[in-house]
Structure formats: structure tokens, C-alpha cells
N, C-alpha and C positions, 0 to 999 in steps of 0.2 A: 800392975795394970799393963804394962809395957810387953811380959812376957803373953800375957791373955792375947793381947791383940795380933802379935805375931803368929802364936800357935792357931787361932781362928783362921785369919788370911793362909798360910801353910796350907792349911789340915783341906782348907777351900779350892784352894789355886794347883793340890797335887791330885785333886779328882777328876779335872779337866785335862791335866798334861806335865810335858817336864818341867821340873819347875827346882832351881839350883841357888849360891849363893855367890853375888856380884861382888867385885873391889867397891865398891860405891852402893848405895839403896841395901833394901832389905831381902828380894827374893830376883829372881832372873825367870823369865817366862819363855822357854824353850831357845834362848843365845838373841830374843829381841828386845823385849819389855823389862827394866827396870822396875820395880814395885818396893815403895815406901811407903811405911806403912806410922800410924801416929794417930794424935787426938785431932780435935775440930781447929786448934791452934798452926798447926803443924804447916809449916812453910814447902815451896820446892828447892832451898837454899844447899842442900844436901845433892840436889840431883839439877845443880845448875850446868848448862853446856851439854846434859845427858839427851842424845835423842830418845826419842822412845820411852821418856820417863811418865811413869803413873803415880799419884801421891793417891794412897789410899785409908779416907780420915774417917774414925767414930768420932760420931757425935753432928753428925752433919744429917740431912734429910733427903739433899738434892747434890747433884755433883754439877761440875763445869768441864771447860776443858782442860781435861789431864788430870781431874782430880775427879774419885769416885767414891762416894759411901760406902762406907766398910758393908753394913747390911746386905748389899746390891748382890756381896761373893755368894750368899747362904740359899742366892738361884740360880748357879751354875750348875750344871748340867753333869754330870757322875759320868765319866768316858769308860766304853766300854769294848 
């Protein structure tokens, strides 16, 4: 499951823009945004002290702040 979630988030996050791999988190969002990516359990204990960090969880419905449902990526917008 761990590899699915990643490869979605990726496959999502490099339609919109650059998108690289950080010392810390799962993906880097053009050298600002941190993105971790996990289940509905999944803490910000990975990306503490990070500015700009985004925890992004399946299995959730609704997000807060800094934390986003994985679902939310699959209507981002194809850059062109």
C-alpha cells in the first residue's frame, strides 16, 4: 500500500509542476512545500520544525490545517 500511495501523490503532484525529493517528507513542491504522504493514522512527527510542511492522508474525507486528503490531488489541474 505504502508504494500505491506514493506513486498516486507523484503521478498527481508532477501534472501541476516541479516536483523533486526532500532530506526529510516524501516529495518537494517546486524548493517550498514538503509533502508527506500516509494513511488516516499518519502524524506530522516526520516533518516537525518543517516550514511549509503538508501531511497528505487516505483514508480521510476532510482535511485541516496542513493536512490534506489524498483524493483532493486526482483535481488538480494537468499544466500546460
Amino acid at each position: 500500500m505504502h508504494t500505491i500511495r506514493e506513486t498516486f501523490v507523484m503521478n498527481a503532484l508532477s501534472r501541476s509542476g516541479h516536483v523533486s525529493t526532500p532530506l526529510k517528507g516524501d516529495f518537494m513542491i517546486g524548493e517550498k512545500f514538503v509533502i508527506e504522504v500516509g494513511g488516516a493514522n499518519k502524524t506530522f512527527h516526520q516533518l516537525s520544525g518543517m516550514p511549509n510542511a503538508i501531511l497528505v492522508k487516505e483514508g480521510i474525507s476532510r482535511g485541516s490545517t496542513g493536512v490534506l486528503p489524498m483524493w483532493i490531488l486526482g483535481l488538480l489541474k494537468t499544466k500546460r
